[in-house]
Backbone as JSON, one array per atom type, in Angstrom:
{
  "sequence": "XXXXXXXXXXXXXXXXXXXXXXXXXXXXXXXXXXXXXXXXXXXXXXXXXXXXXXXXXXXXXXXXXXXXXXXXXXXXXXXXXXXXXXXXXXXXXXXXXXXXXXXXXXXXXXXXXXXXXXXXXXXXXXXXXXXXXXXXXXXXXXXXXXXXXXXXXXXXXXXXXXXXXXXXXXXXXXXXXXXXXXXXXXXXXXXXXXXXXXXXXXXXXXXXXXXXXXXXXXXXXXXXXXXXXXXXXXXXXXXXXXXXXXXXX",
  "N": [[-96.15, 243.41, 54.61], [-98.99, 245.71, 54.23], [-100.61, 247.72, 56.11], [-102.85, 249.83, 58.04], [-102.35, 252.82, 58.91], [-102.75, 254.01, 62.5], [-104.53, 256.78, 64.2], [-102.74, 258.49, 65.53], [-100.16, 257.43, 64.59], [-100.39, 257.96, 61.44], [-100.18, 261.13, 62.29], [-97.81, 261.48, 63.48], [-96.09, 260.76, 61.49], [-96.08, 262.65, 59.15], [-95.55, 265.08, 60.96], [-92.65, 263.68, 61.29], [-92.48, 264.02, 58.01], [-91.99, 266.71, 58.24], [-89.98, 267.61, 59.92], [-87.67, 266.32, 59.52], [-87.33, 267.65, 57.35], [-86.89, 270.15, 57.91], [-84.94, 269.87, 59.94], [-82.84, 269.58, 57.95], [-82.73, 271.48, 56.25], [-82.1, 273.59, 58.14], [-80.01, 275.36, 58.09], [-80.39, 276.85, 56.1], [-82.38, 279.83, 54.55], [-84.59, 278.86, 53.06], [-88.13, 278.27, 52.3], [-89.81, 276.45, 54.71], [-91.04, 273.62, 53.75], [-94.26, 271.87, 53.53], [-96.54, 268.65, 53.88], [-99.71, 267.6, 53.81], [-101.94, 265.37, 54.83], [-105.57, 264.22, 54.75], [-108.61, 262.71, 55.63], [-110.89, 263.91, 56.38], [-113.07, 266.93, 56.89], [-113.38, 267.25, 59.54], [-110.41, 266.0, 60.5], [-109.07, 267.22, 59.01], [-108.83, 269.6, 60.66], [-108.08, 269.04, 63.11], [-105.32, 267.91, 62.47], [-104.24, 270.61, 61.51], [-103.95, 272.03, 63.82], [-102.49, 270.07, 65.56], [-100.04, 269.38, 64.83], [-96.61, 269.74, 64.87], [-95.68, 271.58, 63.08], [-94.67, 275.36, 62.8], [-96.78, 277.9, 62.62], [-95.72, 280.75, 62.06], [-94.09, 281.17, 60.48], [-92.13, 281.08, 57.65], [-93.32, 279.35, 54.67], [-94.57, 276.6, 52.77], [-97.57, 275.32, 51.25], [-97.96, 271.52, 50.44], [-99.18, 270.62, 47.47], [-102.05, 271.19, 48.57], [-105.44, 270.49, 49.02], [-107.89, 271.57, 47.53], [-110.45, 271.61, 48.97], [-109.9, 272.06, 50.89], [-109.51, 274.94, 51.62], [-111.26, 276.7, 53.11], [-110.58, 275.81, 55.59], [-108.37, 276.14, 56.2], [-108.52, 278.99, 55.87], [-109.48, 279.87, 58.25], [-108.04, 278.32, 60.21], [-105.51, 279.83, 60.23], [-106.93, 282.83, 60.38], [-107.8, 282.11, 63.39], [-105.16, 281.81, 64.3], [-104.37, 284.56, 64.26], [-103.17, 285.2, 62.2], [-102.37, 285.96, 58.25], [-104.08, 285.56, 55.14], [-103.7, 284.04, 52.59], [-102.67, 285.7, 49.85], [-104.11, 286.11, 46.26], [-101.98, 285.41, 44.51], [-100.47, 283.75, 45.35], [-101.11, 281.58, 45.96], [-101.56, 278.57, 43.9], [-102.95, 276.63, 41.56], [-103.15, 272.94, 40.74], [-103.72, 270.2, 38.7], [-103.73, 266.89, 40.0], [-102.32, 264.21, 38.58], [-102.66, 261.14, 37.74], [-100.69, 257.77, 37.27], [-102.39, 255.1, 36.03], [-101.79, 252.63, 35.1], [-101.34, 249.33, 35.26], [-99.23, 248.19, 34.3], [-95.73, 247.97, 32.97], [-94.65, 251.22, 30.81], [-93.48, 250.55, 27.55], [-89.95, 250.8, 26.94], [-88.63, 251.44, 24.65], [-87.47, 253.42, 21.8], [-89.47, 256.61, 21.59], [-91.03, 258.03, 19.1], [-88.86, 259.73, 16.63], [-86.79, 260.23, 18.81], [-83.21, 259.97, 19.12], [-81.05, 257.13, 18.46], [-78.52, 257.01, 19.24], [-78.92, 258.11, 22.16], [-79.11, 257.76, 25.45], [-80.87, 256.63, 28.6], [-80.74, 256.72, 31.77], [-80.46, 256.89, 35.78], [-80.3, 260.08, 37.4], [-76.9, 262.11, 38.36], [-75.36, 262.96, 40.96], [-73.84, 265.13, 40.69], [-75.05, 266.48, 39.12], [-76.99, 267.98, 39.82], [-76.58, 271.22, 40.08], [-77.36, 271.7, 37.65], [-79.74, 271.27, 37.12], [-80.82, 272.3, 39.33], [-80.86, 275.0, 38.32], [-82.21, 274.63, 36.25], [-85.11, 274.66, 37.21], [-87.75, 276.68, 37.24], [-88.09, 277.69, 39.75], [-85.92, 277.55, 41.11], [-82.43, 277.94, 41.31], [-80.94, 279.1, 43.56], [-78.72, 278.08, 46.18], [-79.89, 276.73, 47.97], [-82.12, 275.48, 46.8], [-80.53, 274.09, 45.31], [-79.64, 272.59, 46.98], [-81.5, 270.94, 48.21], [-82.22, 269.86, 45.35], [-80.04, 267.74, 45.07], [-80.39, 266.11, 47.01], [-82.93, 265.33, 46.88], [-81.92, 263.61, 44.48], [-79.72, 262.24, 45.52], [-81.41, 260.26, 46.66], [-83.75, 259.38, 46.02], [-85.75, 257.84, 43.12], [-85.08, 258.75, 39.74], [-84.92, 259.76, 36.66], [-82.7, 260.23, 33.42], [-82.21, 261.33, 30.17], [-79.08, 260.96, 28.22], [-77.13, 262.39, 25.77], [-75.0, 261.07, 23.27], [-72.91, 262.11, 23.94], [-72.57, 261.64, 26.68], [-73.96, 263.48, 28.0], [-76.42, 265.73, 30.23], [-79.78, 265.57, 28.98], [-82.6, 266.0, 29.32], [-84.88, 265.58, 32.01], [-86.06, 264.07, 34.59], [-87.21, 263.63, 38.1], [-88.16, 262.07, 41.35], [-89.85, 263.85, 44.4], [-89.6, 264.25, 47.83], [-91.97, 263.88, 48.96], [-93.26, 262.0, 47.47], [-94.28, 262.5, 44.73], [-93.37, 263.21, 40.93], [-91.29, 265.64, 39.72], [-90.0, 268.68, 39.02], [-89.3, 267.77, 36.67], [-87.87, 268.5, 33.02], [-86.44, 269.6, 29.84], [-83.64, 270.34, 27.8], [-83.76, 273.18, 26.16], [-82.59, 273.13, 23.3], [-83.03, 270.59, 22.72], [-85.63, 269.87, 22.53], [-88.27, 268.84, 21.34], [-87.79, 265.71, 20.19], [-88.9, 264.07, 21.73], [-87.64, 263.07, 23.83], [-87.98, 263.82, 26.66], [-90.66, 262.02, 27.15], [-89.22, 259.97, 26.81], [-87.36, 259.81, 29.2], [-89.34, 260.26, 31.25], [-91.18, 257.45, 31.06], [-89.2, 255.96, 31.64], [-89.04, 256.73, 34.37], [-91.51, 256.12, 35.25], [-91.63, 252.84, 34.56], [-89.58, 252.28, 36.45], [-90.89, 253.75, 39.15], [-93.32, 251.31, 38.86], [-92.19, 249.34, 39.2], [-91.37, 249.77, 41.63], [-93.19, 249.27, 43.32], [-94.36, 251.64, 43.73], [-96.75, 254.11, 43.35], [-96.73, 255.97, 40.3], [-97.19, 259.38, 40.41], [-98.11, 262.94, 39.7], [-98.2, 266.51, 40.04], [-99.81, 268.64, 38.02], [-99.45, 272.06, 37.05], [-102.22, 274.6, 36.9], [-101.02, 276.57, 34.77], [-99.42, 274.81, 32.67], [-100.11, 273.82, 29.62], [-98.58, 272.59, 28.22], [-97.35, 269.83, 29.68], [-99.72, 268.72, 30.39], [-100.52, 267.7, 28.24], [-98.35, 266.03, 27.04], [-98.28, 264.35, 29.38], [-100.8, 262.87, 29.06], [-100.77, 261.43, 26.74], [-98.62, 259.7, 27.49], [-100.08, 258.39, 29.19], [-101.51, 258.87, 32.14], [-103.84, 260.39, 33.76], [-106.39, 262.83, 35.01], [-108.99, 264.29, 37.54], [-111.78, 266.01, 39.03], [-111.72, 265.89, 41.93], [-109.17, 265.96, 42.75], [-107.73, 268.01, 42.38], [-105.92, 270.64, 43.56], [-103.46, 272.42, 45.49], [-100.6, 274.47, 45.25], [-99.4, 276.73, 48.15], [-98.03, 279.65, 49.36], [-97.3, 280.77, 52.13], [-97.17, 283.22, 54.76], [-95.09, 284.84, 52.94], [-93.52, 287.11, 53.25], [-92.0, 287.43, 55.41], [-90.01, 285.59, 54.63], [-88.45, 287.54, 52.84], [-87.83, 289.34, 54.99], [-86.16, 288.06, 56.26]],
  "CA": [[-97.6, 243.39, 54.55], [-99.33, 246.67, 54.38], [-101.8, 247.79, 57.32], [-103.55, 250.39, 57.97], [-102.4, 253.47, 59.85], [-104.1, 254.47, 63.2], [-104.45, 258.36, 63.41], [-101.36, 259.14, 65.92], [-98.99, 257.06, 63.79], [-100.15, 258.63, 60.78], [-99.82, 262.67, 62.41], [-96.04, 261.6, 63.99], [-95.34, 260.43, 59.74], [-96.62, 263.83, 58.82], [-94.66, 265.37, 62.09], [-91.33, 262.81, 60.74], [-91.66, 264.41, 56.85], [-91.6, 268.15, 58.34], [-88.8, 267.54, 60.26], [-86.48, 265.65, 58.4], [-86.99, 268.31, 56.01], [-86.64, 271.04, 58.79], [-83.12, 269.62, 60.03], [-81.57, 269.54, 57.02], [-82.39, 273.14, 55.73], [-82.16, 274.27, 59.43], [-78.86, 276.43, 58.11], [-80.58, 278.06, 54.94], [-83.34, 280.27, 54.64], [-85.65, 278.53, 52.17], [-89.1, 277.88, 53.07], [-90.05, 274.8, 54.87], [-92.49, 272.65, 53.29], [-95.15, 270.82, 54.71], [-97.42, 268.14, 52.71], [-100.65, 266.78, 54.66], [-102.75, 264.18, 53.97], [-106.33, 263.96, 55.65], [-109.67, 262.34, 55.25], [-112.55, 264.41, 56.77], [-112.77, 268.19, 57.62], [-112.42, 267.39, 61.14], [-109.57, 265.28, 60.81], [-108.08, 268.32, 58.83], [-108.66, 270.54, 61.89], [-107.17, 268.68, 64.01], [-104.2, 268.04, 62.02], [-103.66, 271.89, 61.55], [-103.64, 272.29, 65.59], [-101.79, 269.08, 66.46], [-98.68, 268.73, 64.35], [-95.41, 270.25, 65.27], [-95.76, 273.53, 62.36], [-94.83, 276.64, 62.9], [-97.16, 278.41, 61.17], [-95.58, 281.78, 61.68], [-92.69, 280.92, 59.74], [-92.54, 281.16, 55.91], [-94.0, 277.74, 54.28], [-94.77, 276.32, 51.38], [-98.05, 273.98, 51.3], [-97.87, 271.0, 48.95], [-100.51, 270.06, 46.76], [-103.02, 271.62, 49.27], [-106.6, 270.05, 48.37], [-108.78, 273.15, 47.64], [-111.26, 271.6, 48.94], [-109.61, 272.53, 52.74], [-108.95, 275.95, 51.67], [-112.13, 277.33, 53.88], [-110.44, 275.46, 57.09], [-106.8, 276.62, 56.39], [-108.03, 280.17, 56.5], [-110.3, 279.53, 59.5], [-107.04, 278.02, 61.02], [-104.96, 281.16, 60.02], [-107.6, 283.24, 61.33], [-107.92, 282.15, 64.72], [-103.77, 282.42, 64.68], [-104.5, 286.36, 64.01], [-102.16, 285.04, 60.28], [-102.94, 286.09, 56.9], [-104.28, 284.46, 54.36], [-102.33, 284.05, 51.42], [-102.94, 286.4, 48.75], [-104.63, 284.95, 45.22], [-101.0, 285.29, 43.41], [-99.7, 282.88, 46.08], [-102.38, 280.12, 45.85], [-100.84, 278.23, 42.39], [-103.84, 275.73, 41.26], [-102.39, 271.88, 40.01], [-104.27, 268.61, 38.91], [-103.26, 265.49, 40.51], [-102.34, 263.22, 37.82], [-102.21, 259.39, 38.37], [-101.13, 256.88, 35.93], [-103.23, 254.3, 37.03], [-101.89, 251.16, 34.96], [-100.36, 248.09, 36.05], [-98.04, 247.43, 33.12], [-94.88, 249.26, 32.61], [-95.15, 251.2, 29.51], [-92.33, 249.81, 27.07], [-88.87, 251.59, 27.09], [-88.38, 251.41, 23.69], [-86.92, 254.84, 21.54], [-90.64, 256.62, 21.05], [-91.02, 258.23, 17.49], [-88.09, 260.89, 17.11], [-85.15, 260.06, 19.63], [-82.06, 259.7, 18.6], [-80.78, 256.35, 18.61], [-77.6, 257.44, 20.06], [-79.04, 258.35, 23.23], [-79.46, 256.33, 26.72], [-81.65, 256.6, 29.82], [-80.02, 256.17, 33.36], [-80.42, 257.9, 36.6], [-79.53, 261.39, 37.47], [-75.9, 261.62, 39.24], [-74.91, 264.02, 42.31], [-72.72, 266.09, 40.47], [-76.3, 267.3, 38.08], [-77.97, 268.91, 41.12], [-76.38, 272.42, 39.85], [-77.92, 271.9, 36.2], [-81.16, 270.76, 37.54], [-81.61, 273.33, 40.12], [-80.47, 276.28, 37.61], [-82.95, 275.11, 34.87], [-85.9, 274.56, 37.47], [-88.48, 278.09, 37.54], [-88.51, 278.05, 41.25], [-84.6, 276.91, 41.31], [-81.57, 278.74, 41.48], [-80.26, 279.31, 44.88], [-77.79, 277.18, 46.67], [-80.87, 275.83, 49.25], [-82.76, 274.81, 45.48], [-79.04, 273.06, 44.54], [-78.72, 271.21, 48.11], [-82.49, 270.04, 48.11], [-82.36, 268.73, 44.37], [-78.95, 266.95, 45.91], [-80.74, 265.24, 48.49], [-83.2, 264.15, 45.61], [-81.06, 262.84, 43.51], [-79.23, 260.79, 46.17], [-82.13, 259.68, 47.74], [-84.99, 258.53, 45.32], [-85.09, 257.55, 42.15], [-84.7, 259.91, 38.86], [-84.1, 259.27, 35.22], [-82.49, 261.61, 32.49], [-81.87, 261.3, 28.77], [-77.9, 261.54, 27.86], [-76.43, 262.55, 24.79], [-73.78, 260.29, 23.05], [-71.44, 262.3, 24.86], [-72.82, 261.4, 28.14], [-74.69, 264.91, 28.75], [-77.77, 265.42, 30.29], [-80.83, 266.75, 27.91], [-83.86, 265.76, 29.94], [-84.82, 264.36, 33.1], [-87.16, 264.09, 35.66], [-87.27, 263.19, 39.36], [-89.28, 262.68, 42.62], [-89.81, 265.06, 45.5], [-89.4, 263.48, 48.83], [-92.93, 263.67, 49.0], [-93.53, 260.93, 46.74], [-94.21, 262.95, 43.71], [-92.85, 263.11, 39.95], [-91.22, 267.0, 39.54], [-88.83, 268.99, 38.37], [-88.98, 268.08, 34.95], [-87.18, 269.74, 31.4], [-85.92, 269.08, 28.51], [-82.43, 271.48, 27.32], [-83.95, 274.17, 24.67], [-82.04, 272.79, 21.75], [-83.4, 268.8, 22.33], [-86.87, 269.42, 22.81], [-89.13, 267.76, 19.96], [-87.11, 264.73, 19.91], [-89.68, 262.78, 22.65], [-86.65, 262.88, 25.31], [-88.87, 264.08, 28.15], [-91.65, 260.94, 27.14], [-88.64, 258.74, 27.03], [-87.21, 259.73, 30.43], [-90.96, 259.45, 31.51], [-91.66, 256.3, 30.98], [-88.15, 255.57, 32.49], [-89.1, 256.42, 36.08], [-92.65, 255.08, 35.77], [-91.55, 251.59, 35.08], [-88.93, 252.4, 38.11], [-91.54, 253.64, 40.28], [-94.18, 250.47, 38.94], [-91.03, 247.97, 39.66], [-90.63, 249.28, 43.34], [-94.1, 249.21, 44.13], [-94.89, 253.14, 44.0], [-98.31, 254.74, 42.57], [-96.44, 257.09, 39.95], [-98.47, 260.59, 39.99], [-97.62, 264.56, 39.74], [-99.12, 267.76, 40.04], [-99.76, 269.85, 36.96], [-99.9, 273.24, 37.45], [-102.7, 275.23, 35.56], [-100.72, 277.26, 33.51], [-98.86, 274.29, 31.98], [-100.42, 272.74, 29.41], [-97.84, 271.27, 27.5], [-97.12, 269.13, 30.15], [-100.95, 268.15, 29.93], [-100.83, 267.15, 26.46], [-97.31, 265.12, 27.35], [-99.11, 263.53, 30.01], [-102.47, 262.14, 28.48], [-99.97, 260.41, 26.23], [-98.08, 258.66, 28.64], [-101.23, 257.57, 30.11], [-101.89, 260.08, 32.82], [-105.43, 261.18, 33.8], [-106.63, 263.48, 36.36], [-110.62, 264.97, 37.46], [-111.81, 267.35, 39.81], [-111.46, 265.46, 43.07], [-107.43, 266.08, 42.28], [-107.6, 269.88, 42.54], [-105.09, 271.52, 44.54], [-102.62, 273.84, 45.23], [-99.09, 274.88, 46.32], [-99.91, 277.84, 48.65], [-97.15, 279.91, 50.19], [-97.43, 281.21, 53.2], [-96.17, 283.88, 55.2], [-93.98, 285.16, 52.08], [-92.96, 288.55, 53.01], [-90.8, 286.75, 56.51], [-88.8, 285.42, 54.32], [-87.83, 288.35, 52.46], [-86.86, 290.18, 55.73], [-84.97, 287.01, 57.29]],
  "C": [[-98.15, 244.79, 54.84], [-100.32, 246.5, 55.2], [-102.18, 249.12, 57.27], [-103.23, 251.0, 58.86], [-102.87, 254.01, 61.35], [-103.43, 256.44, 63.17], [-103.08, 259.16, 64.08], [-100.16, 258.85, 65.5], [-99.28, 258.11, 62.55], [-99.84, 260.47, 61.07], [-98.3, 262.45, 63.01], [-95.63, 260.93, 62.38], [-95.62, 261.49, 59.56], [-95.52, 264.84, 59.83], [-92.93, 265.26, 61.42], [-91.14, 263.94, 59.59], [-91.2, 265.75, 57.1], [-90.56, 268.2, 59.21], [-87.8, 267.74, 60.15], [-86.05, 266.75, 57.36], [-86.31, 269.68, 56.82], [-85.31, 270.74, 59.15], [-82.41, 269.7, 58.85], [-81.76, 270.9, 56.08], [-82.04, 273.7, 56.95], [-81.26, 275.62, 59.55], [-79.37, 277.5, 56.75], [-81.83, 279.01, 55.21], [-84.46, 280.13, 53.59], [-86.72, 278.1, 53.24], [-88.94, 276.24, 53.33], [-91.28, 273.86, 53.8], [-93.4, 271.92, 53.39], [-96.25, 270.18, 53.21], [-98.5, 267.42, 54.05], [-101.31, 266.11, 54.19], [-104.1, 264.31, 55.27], [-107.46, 263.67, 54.95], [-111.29, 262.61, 55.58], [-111.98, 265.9, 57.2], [-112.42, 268.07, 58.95], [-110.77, 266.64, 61.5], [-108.62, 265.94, 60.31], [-107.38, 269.23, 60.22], [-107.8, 270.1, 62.79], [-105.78, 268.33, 63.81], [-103.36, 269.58, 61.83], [-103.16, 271.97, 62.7], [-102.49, 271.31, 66.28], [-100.51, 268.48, 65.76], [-97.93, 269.83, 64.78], [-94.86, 271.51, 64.24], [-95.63, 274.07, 63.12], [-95.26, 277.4, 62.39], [-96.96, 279.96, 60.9], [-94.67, 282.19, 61.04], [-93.33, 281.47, 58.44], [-92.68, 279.53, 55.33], [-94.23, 277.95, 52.92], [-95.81, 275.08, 51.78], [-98.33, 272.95, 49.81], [-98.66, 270.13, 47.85], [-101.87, 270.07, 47.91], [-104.52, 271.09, 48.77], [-107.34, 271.55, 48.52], [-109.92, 273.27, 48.66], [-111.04, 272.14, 50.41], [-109.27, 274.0, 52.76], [-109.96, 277.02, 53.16], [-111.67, 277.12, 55.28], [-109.1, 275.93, 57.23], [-107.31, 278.08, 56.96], [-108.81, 279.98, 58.08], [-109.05, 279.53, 60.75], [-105.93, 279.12, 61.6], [-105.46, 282.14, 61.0], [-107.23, 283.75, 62.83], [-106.31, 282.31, 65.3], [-103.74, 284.12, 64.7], [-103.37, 286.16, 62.54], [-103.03, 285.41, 59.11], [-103.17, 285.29, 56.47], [-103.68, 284.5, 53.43], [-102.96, 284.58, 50.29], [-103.16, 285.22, 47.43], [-102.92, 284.25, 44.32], [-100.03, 284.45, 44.08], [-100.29, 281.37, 46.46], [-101.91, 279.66, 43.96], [-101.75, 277.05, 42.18], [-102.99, 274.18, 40.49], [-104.1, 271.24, 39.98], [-103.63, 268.16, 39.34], [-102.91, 264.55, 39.16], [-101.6, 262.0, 38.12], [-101.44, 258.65, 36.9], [-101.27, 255.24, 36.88], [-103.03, 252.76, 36.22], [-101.09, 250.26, 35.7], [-99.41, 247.31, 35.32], [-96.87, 248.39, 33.41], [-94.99, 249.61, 31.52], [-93.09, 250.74, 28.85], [-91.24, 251.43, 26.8], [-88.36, 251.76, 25.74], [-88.21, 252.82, 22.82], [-88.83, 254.92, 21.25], [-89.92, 257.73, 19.54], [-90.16, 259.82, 17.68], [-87.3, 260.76, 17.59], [-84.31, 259.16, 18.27], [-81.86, 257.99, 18.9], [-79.7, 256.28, 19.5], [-77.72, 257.81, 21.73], [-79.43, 257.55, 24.47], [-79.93, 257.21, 27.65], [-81.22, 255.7, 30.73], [-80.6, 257.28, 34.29], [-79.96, 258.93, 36.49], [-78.38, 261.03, 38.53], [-75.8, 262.73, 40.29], [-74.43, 265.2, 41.62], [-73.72, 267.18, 39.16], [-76.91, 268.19, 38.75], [-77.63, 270.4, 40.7], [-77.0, 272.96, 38.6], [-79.67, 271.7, 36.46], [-81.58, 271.84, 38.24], [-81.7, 274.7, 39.37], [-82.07, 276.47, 36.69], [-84.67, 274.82, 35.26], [-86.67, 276.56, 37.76], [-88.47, 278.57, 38.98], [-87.04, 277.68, 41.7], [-83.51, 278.05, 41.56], [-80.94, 279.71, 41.99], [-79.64, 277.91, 45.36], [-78.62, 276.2, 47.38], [-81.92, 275.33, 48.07], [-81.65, 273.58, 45.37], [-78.84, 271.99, 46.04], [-80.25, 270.31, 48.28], [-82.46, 269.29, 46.75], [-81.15, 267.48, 44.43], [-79.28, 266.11, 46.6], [-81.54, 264.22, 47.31], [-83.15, 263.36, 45.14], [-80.43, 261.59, 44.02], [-80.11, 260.41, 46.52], [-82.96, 258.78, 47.21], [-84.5, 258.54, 43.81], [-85.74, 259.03, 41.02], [-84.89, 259.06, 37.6], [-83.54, 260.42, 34.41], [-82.06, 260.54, 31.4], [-80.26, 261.89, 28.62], [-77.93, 261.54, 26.65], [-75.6, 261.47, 24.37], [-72.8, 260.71, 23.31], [-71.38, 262.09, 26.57], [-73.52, 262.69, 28.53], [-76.4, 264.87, 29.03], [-78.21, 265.95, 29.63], [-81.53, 266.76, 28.53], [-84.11, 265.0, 31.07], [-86.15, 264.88, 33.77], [-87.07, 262.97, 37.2], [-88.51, 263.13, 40.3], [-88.93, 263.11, 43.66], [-89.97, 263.57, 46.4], [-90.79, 262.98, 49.3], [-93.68, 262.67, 48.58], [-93.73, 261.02, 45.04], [-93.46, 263.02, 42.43], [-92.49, 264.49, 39.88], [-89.98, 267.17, 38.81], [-87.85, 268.44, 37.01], [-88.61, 268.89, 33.98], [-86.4, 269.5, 30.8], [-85.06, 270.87, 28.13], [-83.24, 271.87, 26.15], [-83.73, 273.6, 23.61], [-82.47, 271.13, 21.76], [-84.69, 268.57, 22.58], [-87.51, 269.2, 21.13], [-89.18, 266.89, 19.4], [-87.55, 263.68, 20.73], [-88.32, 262.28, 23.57], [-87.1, 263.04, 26.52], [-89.5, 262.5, 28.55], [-90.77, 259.98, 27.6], [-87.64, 258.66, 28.96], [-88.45, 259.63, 31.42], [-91.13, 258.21, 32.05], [-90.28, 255.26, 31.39], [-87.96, 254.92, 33.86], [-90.46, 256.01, 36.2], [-92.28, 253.65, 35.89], [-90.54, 251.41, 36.36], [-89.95, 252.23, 39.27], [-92.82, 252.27, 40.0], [-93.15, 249.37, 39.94], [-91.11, 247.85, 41.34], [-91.97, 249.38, 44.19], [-94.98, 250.85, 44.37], [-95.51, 253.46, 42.96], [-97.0, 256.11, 41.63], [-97.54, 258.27, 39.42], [-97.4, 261.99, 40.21], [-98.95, 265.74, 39.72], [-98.6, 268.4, 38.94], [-100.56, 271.39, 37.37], [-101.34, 274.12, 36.13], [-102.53, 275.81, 34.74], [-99.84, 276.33, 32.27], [-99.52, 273.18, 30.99], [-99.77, 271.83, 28.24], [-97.42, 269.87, 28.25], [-98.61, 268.4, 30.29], [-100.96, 267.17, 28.7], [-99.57, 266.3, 26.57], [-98.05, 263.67, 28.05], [-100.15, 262.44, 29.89], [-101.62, 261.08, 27.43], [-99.59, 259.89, 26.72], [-99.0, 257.97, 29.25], [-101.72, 258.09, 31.71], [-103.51, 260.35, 32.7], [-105.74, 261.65, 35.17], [-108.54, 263.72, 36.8], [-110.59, 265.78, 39.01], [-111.59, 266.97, 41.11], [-110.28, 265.5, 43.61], [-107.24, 267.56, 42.76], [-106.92, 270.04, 43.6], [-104.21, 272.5, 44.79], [-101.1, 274.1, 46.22], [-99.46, 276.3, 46.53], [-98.33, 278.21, 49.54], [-97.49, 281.15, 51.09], [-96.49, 282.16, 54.24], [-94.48, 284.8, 54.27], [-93.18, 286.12, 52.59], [-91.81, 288.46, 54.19], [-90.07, 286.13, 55.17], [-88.21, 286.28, 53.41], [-87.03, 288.98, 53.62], [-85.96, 289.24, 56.88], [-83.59, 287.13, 56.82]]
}
């Protein structure tokens, strides 16, 4: 039966995801990541001050609402911390897909016949992390690892069993780290691994949504097909923080 958080359970879940995530990089030097959730400026503030961050570390925030950007630096600020330069503020929509059907699994116009949709396996985490833009370091290859075992995924094989396309979610709850292999894109393998892990995530009860970044808008125009829609109340941003510590760590 679902209930309704009170506010010190929900900041020790918030506390829990930076953790969890904190112990298990604890040996690399990738940033941490922190995702917050809050429902009034003050209830931001006080979430900046009263969770268990370090905010003089190097970070990564995740889908930041813009609309808190005036209280982050505020927060910063009064730490004597920078603010994060413009080329480190990365703008997304939110996109929901907000039906209650699954959409049908059926080949869309273009796939091969030959090809099947299953999960991603353990032993992909090196192809996945290589062919992600922000990927390809060992602490990219042991987080898309954790991924993979942890939540659910889908990919597009070949009739030889190879992956072409896939897509997963972040621990966060999110749809990411999507892409389709160079030589199999135009063949609606992305759409069809798509519409893979939505009826996954409809089946197990989870809102499937992602962040589109603003420079991508093929993944826009993917999206709105699948049934995807976003608006301005969505706006946010992966902001990284403290960059230049983790160059000299």
């Amino acid at each position: 039966m679902a209930r309704s958080l009170a506010r010190s359970e929900l900041e020790q879940l918030v506390d829990s995801l930076v953790l969890s995530w904190d112990d298990m990089a604890s040996h690399t030097k990738a940033m941490d990541s922190v995702f917050l959730h809050w429902t009034s400026e003050d209830g931001l503030r006080q979430l900046l001050t009263s969770t268990s961050v370090d905010w003089t570390k190097s970070l990564i925030l995740i889908a930041f609402p813009l609309s808190g950007l005036s209280i982050l630096r505020e927060h910063l600020e009064n730490q004597g911390l920078p603010f994060p330069a413009a080329e480190d503020i990365h703008p997304c929509d939110t996109a929901y897909y907000l039906h209650k059907i699954c959409p049908s699994l059926e080949k869309v116009d273009g796939t091969d016949d030959k090809v099947s949709v299953a999960p991603l396996q353990p032993e992909h985490s090196h192809l996945v992390s290589n062919t992600w833009r922000h990927g390809g370091t060992p602490e990219s290859e042991e987080r898309t690892h954790y991924h993979i075992t942890t939540f659910p995924s889908a990919c597009v094989y070949d009739q030889d069993g190879n992956p072409v396309s896939w897509i997963l979610l972040n621990y966060y709850g999110s749809q990411g780290l999507g892409y389709t292999l160079p030589d199999n894109r135009g063949r609606g393998y992305f759409q069809l691994a798509s519409k893979y892990l939505i009826s996954t995530c409809l089946q197990k009860g989870y809102l499937p949504f992602l962040f589109i970044e603003d420079y991508n808008e093929p993944s826009r125009i993917i999206h709105r097909k699948l049934g995807y829609s976003w608006n301005e109340a969505g706006r946010c941003a992966y902001i990284r923080l403290n960059k230049n510590k983790l160059k000299s760590s």
